[in-house]
C-alpha angles and dihedrals in degrees: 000000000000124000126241110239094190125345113300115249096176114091128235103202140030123187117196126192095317126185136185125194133180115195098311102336121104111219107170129023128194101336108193117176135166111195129181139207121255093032143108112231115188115199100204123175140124125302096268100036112105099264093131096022081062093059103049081052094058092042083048093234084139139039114263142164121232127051137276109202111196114198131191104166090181109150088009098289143107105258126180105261109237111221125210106199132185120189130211103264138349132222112222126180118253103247098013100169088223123124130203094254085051097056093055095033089061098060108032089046128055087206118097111264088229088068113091111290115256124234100223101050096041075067102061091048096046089051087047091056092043090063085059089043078245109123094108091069098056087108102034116110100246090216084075101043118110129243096269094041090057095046089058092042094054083037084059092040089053097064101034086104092053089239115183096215124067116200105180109176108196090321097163094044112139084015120139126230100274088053090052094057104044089049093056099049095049092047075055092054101044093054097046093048104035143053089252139130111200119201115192138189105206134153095196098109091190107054089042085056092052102043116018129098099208133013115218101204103206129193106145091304122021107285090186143343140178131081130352094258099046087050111044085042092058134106095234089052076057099052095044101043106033111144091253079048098040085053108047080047094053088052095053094053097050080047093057100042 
């Protein structure tokens, strides 16, 4: 991936006004974000309230009004962003004869994976999945990775093409601790030390106040936005949040696992 010189004052994304319906019911209204590169930006609310719905739009998996505008202003011109995504979960077959290297393999080569591996090319996976502490796992079947494992190696997956923009839509979810933490601090490492803008979709309050740039509060429109403190500070954190809220919230969430 490309190395930051000094820190990055050009954005990478710009969301205008966006708006996503289904039939008659309105999802998302008048969606307006500023991301930077080099930051960590968390997207928090309630279960129900577009998170997700927000990323297929920017990855224009659903029709939507309004406009993304993707900048990359290197050598002084517009270039097309490239965007690394991990969903929520992934269905993989019991028993899938695939191995780690495979799955990467598939998508960095245009030879088939059954040919003898290369080298070179072994190499670059094996340096992706480092980054993720995952290189262990090159010649695992991913059908028997954990959770935690899958979620490096997509991680991993994710940034083979150096994209300069991160969607990450729930990725730690069902991760213990250990995995929590080691997620965090990689996604810290990979916006100090690369041209990257990460957006994430978490519900760990604790971990987004710790790490993240800017907090994207989501219920339907943007309720609020801007730094942790100013945030989590806020009334509309309150409202949201509040422990008869929280609860009910919590409750949702175990409901719909």
């Amino acid at each position: 991936m490309r190395k930051i010189i000094s820190p990055c004052g050009l954005h990478c994304i710009k969301v205008n006004h966006l708006g996503v319906r289904f039939n008659d019911q309105v999802v998302l209204e008048d969606i307006n974000l500023h991301i930077h590169c080099g930051s960590l930006n968390a997207i928090i609310g309630k279960n129900g309230a577009g998170k997700s719905t927000l990323i297929r739009a920017m990855l224009d998996d659903i029709p939507h009004t309004g406009e993304i505008e993707f900048r990359d202003t290197k050598d002084g011109r517009m270039q097309r962003l490239k965007i690394g995504y991990v969903p929520q979960s992934v269905n993989i077959e019991k028993n899938t004869p695939v191995s780690v290297y495979d799955l990467l393999a598939s998508y960095e080569s245009r030879y088939p994976v059954f040919l003898p591996k290369s080298r070179k090319l072994y190499e670059k996976i094996r340096k992706s999945l480092r980054v993720f502490e995952a290189e262990d796992l090159i010649d695992k079947q991913v059908c028997n990775l954990s959770g935690g494992q899958l979620q490096r190696v997509l991680l991993s997956l994710a940034i083979m093409d150096e994209p300069n923009l991160l969607l990450l839509d729930e990725p730690v979810s069902g991760i213990d601790q250990n995995g929590m933490e080691l997620f965090f601090r990689t996604m810290d490492y990979l916006k100090k030390h690369y041209d990257l803008a990460i957006i994430l979709i978490s519900h760990d309050l604790d971990y987004v106040a710790k790490y993240a740039d800017h907090v994207v509060l989501l219920d339907r429109t943007i309720q609020k936005q801007g730094t942790v403190k100013e945030v989590y500070e806020s009334a509309e954190f309150e409202k949201m949040f509040s422990i008869g809220n929280e609860e009910a919230w919590i409750k949702e969430e175990q409901d719909n696992d």
